[in-house]
N, C-alpha and C positions, 0 to 999 in steps of 0.2 A: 492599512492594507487588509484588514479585516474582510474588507469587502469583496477580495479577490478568491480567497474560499466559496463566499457564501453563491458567488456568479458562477463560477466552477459548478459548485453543486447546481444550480434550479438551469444554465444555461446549456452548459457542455455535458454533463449524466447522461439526460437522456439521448445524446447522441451516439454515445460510446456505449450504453448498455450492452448490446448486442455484441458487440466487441470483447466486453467484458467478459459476456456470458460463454462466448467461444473459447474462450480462455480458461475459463474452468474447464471446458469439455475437453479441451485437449490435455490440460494439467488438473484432473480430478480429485478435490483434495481428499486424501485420509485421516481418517481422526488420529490425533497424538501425534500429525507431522509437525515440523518447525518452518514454518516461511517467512520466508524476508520480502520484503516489496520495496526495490530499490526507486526512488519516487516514488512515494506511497500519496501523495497529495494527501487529501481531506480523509483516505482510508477505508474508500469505497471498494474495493475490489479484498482487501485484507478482510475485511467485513465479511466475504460469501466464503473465506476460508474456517472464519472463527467460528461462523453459525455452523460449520461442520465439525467440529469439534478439533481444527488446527491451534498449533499455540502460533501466534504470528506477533513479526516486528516488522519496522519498516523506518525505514531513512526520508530526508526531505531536505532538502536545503532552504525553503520555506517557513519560519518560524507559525506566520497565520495558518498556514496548511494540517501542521501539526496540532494546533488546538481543536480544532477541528475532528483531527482523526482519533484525537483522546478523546474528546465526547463521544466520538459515534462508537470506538473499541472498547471504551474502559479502561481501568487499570492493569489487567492482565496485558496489555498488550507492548510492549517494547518499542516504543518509538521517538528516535533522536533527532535530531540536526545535524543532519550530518553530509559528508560531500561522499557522490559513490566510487571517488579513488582514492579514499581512506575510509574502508569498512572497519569498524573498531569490532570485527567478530573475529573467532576463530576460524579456521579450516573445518571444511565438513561439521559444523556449529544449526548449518538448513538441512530438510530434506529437499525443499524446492526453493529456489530463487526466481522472484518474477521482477520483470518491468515493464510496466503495459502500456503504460502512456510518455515516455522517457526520451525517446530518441528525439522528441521536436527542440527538447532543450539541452541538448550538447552541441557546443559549436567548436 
């Protein structure tokens, strides 16, 4: 399933760019915030938080998606397999929680 990443990134990116990019503008990030990106896929959007100096994590229930988004994050970045109706964080743990691309996969 490897391959289901790599399509994500070169197919569907550049479609949601702009999407993406709104998304910053409306949730601007601050350096030293905490963000979780619940679907975080491949970790493209966690990515425009940590180039601003956010500490970010992010959940996936995709194992291939997450390797993916260790490459692109590094090791600073916090990211599990996990499902988003068992957040293994604390309360008030984010300053912002996102989900940008999420609602197509909850049924």
């Amino acid at each position: 399933m490897a391959l289901v990443p790599r399509a994500y990134d070169t197919f569907l990116e550049p479609l949601v760019r702009s999407f993406r990019r709104a998304g910053i503008e409306l949730a601007g990030p601050r350096p030293g915030w905490r963000v979780l990106d619940v679907g975080c896929g491949t970790g493209t959007h966690l990515a425009m938080y940590s180039e601003a100096g956010c500490e970010v994590a992010g959940i996936d229930l995709n194992p291939d998606m997450l390797v993916r988004a260790r490459r692109r994050l590094g090791p600073a970045a916090d990211l599990r397999e996990v499902d988003a109706l068992d957040l293994p964080f604390p309360d008030d743990a984010f300053d912002l929680a996102i989900g940008m691309l999420i609602l197509h996969e909850m049924a």
